[in-house]
FIVEX-246530 format. One record per residue (C-alpha): residue number from 1; residue in three letters; x, y, z. Coordinates in Angstrom, 1 decimal. Last residue first. Example, Ala and Ser with C-alpha at 12.3 -4.5 7.8 and 13.67 -1.06 7.14 Angstrom:
2
pt num=2 residu=SER east=13.7 north=-1.1 up=7.1
pt num=1 residu=ALA east=12.3 north=-4.5 up=7.8
***
This chain:
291
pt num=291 residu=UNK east=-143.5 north=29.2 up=-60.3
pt num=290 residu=UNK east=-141.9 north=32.5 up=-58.7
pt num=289 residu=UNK east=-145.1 north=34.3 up=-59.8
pt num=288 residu=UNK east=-147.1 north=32.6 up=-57.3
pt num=287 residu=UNK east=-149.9 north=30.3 up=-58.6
pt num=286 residu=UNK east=-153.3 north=32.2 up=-59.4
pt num=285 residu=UNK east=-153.6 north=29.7 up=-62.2
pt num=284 residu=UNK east=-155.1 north=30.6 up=-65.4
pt num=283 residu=UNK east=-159.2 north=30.9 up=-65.4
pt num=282 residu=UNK east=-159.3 north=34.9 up=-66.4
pt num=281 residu=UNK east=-163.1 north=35.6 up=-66.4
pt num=280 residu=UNK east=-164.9 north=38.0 up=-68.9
pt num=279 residu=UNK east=-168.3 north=40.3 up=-68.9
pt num=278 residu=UNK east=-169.7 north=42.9 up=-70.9
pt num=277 residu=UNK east=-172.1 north=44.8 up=-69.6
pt num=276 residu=UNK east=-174.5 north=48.1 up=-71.1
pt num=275 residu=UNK east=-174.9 north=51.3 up=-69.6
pt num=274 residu=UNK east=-177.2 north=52.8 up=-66.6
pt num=273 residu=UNK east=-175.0 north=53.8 up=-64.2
pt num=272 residu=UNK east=-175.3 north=56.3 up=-61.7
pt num=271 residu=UNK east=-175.6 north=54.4 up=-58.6
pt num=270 residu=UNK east=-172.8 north=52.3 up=-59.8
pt num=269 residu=UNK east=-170.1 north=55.3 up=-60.2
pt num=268 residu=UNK east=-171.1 north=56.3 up=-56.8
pt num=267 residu=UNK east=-170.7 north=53.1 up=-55.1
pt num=266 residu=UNK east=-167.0 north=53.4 up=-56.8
pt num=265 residu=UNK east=-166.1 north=56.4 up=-54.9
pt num=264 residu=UNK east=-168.1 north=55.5 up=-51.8
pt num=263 residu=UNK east=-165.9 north=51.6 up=-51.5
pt num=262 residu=UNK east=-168.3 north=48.8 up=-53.2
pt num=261 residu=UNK east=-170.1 north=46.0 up=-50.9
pt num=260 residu=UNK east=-173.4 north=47.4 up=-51.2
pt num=259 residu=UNK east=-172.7 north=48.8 up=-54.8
pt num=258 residu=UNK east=-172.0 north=45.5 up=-56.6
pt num=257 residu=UNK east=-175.3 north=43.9 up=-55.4
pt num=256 residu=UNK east=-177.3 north=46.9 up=-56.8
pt num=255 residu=UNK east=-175.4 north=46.4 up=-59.8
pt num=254 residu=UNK east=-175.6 north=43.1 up=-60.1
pt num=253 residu=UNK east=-179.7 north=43.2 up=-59.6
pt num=252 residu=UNK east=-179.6 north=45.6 up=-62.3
pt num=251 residu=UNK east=-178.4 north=43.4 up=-64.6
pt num=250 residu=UNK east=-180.9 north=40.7 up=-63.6
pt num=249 residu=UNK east=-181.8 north=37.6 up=-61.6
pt num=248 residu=UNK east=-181.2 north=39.5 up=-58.4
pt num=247 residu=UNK east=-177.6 north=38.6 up=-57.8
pt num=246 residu=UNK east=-178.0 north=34.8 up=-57.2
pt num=245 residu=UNK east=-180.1 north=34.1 up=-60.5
pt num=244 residu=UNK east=-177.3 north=36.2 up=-62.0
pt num=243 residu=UNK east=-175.0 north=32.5 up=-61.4
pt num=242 residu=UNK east=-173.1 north=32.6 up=-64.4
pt num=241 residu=UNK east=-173.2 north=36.0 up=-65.4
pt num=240 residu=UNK east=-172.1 north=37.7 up=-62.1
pt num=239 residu=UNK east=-169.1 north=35.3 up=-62.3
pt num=238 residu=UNK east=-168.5 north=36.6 up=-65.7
pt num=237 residu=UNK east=-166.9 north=39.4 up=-64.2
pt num=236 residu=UNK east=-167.5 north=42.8 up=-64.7
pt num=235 residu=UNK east=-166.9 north=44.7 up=-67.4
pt num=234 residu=UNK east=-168.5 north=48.5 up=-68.1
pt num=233 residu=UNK east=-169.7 north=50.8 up=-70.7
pt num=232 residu=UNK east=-171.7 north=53.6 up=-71.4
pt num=231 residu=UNK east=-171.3 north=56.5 up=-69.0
pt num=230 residu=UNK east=-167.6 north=55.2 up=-69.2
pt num=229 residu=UNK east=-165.1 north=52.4 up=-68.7
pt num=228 residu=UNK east=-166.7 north=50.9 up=-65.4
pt num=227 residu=UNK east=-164.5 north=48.1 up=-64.4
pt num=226 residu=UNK east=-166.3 north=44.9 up=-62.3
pt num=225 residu=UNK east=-165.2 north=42.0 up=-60.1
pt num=224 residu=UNK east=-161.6 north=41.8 up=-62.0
pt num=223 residu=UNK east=-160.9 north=45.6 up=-61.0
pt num=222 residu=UNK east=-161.0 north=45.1 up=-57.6
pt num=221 residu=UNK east=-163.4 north=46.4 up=-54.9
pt num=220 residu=UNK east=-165.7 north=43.7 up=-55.3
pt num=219 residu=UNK east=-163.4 north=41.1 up=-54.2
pt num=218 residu=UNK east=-161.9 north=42.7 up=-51.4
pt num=217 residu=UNK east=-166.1 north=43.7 up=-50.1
pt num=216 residu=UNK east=-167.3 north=40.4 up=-50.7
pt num=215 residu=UNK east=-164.3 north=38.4 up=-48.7
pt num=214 residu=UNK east=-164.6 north=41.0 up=-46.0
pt num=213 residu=UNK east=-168.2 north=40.0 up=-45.8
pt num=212 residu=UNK east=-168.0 north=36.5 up=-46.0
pt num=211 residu=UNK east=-164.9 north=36.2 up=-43.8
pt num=210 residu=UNK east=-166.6 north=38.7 up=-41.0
pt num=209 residu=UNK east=-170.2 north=36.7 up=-40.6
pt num=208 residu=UNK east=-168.2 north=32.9 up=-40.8
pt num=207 residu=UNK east=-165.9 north=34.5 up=-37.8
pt num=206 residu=UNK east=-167.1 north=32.6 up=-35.2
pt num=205 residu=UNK east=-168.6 north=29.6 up=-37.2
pt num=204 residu=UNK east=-165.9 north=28.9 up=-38.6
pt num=203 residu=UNK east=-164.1 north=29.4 up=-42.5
pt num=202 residu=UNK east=-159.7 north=29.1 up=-41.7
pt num=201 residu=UNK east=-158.5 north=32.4 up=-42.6
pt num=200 residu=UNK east=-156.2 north=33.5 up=-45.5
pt num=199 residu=UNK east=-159.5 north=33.7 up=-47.9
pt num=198 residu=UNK east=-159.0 north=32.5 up=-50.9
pt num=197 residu=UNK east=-159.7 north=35.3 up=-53.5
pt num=196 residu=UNK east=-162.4 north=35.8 up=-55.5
pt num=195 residu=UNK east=-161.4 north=34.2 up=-59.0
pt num=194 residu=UNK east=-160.2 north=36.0 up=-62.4
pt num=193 residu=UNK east=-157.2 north=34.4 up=-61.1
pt num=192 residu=UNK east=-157.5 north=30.9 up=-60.9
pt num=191 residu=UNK east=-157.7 north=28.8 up=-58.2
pt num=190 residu=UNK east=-161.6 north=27.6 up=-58.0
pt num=189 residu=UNK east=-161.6 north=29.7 up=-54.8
pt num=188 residu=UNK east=-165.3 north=28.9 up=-52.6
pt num=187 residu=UNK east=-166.0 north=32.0 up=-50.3
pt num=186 residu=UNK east=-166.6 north=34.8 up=-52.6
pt num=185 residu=UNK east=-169.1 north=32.9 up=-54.2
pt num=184 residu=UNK east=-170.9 north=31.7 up=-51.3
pt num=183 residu=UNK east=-171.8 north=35.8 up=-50.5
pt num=182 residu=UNK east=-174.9 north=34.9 up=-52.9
pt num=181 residu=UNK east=-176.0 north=33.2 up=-49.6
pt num=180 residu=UNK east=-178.8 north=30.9 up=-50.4
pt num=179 residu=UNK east=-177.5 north=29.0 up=-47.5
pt num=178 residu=UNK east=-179.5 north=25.5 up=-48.9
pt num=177 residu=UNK east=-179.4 north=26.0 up=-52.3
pt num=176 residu=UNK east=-175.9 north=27.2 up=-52.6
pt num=175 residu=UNK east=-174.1 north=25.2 up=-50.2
pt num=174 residu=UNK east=-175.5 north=21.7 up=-50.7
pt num=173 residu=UNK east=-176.7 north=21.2 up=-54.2
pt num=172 residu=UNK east=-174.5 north=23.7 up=-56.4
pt num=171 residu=UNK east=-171.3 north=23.9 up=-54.4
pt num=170 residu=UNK east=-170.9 north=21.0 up=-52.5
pt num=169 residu=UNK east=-172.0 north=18.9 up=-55.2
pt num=168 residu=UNK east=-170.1 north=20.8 up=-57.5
pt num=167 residu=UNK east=-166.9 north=19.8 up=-56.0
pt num=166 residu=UNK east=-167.7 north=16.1 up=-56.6
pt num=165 residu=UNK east=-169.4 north=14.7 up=-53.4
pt num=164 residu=UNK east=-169.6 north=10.7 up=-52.9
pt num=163 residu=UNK east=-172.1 north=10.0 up=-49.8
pt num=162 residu=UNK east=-170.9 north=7.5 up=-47.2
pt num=161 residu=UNK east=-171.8 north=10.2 up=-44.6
pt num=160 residu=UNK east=-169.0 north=12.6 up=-46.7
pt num=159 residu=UNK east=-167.2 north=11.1 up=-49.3
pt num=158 residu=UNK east=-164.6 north=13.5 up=-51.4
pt num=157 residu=UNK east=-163.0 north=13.7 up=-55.0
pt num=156 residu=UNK east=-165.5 north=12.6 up=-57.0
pt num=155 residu=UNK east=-165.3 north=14.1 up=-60.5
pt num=154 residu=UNK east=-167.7 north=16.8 up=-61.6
pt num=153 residu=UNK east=-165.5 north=19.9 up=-61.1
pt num=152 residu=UNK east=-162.2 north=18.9 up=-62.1
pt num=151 residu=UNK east=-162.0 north=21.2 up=-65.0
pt num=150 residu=UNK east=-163.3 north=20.4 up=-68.5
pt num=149 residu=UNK east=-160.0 north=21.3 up=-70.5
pt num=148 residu=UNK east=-160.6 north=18.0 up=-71.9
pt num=147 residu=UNK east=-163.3 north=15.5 up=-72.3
pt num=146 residu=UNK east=-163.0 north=12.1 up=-71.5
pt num=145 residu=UNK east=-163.4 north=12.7 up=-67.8
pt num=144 residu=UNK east=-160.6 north=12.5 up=-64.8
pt num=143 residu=UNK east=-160.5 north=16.5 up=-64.8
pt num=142 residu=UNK east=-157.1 north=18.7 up=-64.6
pt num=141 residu=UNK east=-156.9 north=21.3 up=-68.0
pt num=140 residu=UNK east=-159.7 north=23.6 up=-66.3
pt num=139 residu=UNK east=-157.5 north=24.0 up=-63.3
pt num=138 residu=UNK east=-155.0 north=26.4 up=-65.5
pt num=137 residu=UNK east=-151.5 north=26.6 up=-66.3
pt num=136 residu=UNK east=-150.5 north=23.4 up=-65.1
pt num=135 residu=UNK east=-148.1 north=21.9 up=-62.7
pt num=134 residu=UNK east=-149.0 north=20.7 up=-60.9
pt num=133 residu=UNK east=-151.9 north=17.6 up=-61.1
pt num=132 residu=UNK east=-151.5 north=16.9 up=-57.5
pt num=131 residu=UNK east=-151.3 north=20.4 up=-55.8
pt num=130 residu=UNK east=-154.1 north=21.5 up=-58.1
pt num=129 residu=UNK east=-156.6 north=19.0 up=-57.3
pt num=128 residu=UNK east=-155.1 north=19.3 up=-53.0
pt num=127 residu=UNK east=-156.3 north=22.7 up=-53.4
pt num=126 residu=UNK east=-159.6 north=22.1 up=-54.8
pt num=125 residu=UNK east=-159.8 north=19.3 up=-51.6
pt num=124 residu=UNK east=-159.3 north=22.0 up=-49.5
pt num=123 residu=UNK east=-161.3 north=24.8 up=-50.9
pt num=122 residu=UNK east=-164.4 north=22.6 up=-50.5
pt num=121 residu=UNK east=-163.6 north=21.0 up=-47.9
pt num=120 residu=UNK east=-163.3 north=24.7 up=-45.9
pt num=119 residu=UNK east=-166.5 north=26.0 up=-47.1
pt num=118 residu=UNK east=-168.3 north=22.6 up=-46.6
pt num=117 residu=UNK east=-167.4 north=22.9 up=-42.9
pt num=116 residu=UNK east=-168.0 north=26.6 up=-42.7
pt num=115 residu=UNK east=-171.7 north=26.0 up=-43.7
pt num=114 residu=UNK east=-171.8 north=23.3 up=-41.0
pt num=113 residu=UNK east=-170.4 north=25.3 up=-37.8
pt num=112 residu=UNK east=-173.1 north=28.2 up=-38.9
pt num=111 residu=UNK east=-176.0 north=25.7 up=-39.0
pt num=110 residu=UNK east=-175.3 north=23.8 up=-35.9
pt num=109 residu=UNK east=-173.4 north=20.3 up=-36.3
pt num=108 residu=UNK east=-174.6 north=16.9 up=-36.3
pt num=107 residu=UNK east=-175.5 north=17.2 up=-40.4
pt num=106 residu=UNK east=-171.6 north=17.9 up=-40.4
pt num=105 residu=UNK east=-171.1 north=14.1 up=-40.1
pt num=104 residu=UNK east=-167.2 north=13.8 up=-39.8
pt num=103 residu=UNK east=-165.1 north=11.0 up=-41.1
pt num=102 residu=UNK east=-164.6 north=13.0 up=-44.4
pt num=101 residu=UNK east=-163.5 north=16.1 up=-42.4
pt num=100 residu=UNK east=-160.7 north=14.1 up=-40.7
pt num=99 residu=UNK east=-159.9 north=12.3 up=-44.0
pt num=98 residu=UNK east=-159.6 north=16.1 up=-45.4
pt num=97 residu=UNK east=-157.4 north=16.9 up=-42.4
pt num=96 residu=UNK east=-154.7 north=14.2 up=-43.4
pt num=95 residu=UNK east=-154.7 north=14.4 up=-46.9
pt num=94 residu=UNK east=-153.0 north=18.5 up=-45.5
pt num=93 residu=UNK east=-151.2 north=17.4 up=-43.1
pt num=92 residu=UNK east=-149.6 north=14.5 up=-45.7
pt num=91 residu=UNK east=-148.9 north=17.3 up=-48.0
pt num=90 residu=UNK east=-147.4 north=18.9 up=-45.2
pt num=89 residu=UNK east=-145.0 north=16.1 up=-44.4
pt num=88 residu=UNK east=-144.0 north=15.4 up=-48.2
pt num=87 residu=UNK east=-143.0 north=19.1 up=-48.4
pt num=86 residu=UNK east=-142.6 north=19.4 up=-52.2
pt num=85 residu=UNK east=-145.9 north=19.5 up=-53.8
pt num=84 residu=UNK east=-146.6 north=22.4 up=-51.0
pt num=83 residu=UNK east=-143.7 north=24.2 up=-52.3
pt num=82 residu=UNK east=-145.2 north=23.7 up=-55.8
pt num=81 residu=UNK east=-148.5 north=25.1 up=-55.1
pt num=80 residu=UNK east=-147.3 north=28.1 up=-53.8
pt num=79 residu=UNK east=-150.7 north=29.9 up=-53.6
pt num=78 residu=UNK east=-151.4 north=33.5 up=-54.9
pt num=77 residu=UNK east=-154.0 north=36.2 up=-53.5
pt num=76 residu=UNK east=-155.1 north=38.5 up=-55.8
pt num=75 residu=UNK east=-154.2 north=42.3 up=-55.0
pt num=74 residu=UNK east=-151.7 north=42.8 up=-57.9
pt num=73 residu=UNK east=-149.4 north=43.2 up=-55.7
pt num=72 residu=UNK east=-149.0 north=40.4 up=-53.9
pt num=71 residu=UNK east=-149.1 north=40.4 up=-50.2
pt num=70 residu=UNK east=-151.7 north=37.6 up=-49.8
pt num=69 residu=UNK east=-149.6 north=34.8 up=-50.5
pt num=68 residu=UNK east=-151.1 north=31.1 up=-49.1
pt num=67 residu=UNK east=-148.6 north=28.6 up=-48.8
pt num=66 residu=UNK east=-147.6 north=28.5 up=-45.1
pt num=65 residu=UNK east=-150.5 north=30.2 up=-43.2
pt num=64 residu=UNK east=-152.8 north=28.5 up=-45.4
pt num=63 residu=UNK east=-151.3 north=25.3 up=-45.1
pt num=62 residu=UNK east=-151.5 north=25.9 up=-41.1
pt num=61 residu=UNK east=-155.0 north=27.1 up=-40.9
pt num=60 residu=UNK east=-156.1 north=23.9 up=-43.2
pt num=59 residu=UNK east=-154.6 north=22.0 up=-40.1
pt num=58 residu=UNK east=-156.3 north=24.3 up=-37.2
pt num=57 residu=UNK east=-159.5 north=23.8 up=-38.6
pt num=56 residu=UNK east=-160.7 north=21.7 up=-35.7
pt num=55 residu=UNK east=-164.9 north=21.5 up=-35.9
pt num=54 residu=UNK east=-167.1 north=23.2 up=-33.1
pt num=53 residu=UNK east=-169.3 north=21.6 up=-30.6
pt num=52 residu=UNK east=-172.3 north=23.4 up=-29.3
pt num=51 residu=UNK east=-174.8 north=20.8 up=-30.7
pt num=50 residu=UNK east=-178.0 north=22.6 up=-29.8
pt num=49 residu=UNK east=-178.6 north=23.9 up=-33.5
pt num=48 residu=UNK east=-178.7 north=20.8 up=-34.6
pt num=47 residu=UNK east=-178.7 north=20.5 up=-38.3
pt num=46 residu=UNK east=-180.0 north=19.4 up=-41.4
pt num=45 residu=UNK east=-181.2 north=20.3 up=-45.0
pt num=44 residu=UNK east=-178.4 north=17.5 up=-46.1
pt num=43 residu=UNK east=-180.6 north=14.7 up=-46.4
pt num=42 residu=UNK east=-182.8 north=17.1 up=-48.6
pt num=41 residu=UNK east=-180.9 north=17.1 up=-51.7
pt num=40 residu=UNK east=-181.5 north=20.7 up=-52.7
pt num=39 residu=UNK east=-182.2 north=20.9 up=-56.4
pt num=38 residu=UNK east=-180.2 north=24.4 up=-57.5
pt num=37 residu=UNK east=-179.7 north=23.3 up=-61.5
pt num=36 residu=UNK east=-176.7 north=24.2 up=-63.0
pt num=35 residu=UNK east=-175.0 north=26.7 up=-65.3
pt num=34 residu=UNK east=-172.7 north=26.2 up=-67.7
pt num=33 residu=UNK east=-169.7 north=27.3 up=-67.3
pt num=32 residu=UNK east=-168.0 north=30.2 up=-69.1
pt num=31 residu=UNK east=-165.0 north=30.4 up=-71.3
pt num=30 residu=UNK east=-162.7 north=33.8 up=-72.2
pt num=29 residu=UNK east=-159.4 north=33.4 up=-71.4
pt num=28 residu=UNK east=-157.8 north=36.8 up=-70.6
pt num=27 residu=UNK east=-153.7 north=36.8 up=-71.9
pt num=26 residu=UNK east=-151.6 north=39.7 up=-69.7
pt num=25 residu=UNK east=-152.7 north=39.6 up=-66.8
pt num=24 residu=UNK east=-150.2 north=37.9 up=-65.4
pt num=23 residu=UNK east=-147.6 north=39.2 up=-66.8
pt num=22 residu=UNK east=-148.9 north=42.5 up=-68.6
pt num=21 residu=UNK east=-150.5 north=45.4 up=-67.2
pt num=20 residu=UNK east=-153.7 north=45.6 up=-64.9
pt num=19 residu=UNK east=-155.7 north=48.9 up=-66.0
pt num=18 residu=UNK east=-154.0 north=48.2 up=-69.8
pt num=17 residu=UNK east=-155.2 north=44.4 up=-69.9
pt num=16 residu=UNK east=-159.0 north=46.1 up=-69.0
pt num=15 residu=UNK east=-158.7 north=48.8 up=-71.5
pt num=14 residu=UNK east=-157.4 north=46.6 up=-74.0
pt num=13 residu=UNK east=-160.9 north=44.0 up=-73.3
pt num=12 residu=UNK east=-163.4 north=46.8 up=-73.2
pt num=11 residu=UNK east=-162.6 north=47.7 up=-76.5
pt num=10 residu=UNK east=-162.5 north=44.5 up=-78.0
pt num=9 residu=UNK east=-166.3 north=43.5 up=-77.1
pt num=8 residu=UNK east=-166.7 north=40.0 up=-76.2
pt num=7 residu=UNK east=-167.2 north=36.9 up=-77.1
pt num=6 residu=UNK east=-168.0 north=33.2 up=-75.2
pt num=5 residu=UNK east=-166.2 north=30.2 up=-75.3
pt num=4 residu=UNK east=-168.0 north=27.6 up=-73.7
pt num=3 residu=UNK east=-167.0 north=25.3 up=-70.5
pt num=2 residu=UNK east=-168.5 north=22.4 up=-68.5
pt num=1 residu=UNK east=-168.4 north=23.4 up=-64.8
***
């Protein structure tokens, strides 16, 4: 997730910081990855659908439980990363449930128990990232490469079947390619703000359906998926840039994805729209504001 800073229109940007206030929200950085190819590694395009066995998420349950703020009100959900830093027993809960994923095949699994596996590592290990380079103002500043503020995406930070994964591994060459589920996006949390939030439940295959939907329909319904200033204009999140190929490949295509998840008042402001979009992504930390 290699960044570029990208432009956009000022008027857009003061009406945004004016519909969310300072703080927080008060400073937008502006980069964008680049995007990535989708070639599905094929020794991962398996499953066994007569495996009824499911996987223990209880652990991850816990640190979410514990850390995880979902009452805030600015509607994103914020993560105590320092508390977590602190408690020597839960960061050792929290090592301990990635080595239990890690030791696991998920090829072994059925489909649905699988694509809640990688869901779950995934935003795991990203918080385990944070928790060990905090503090920081934003995840782009932590990465092992020569190059700063480059994010941890493409260093290895877990081994699955004797395979090392970096986060976009999971992300780009097993999750995305194989689920071709656009609702992925709102699944994975990269920690930042401008991010769909992290979901307060544990990803399984019971309620895999429910969290992707749910997630989809909180994220879309706030003003950092997408603000519609006028006939004209609107701003949605440069998520919808990065990856349009998995919105319908086109403007339109976000805005048809944007109104099946979008509450009547705001479905009706995307039917009728036919304006230009600007896009923008906040990547500072969505730590809790008592950090």
């Amino acid at each position: 997730m290699q960044p570029k800073t990208i432009k956009r229109k000022q008027d857009a940007r003061g009406s945004f910081s004016r519909r969310f206030g300072t703080g927080v929200f008060g400073l937008l950085i502006l980069i964008v990855p680049f995007s990535y190819g989708q070639a599905t590694d094929s020794i991962w395009e398996k499953f066994d659908s007569s495996n009824t066995t499911t996987i223990d998420h209880s652990d991850w349950q816990a640190i979410l439980d514990t850390y995880l703020v979902t009452d805030d009100p600015s509607g994103i959900h914020l993560f105590d990363y320092q508390a977590l830093q602190e408690n020597t027993a839960d960061r050792q809960r929290l090592n301990q449930y990635l080595e239990q994923l890690q030791e696991l095949d998920p090829r072994q699994y059925a489909r649905d128990v699988q694509m809640a596996y990688w869901i779950n590592l995934y935003n795991a290990v990203t918080i385990r990232v944070v928790v060990e380079a905090y503090p920081v103002e934003s995840i782009m500043q932590i990465n092992n490469e020569e190059k700063p503020n480059s994010g941890p995406w493409k260093d290895i930070h877990a081994t699955v079947a004797g395979i090392s994964l970096t986060l976009d591994n999971i992300e780009h060459d097993i999750l995305r390619p194989i689920w071709q589920d656009n609702r992925i996006h709102y699944a994975v949390n990269c920690a930042s703000l401008g991010c769909p939030n992290l979901a307060s439940q544990a990803f399984t295959a019971a309620n895999l359906e429910r969290l992707l939907d749910k997630n989809a329909k909180e994220f879309v319904n706030h003003l950092r998926a997408v603000e519609l200033l006028d006939e004209a204009f609107g701003v949605t999140s440069s998520l919808y840039f990065w990856y349009m190929e998995d919105f319908g490949d086109s403007e339109a295509g976000v805005l048809a994805h944007l109104q099946k998840y979008a509450d009547e008042d705001l479905a009706k402001q995307l039917e009728g729209f036919e304006g230009s979009l600007d896009h923008e992504y906040d990547w500072r930390l969505n730590v809790t504001s008592t950090q």
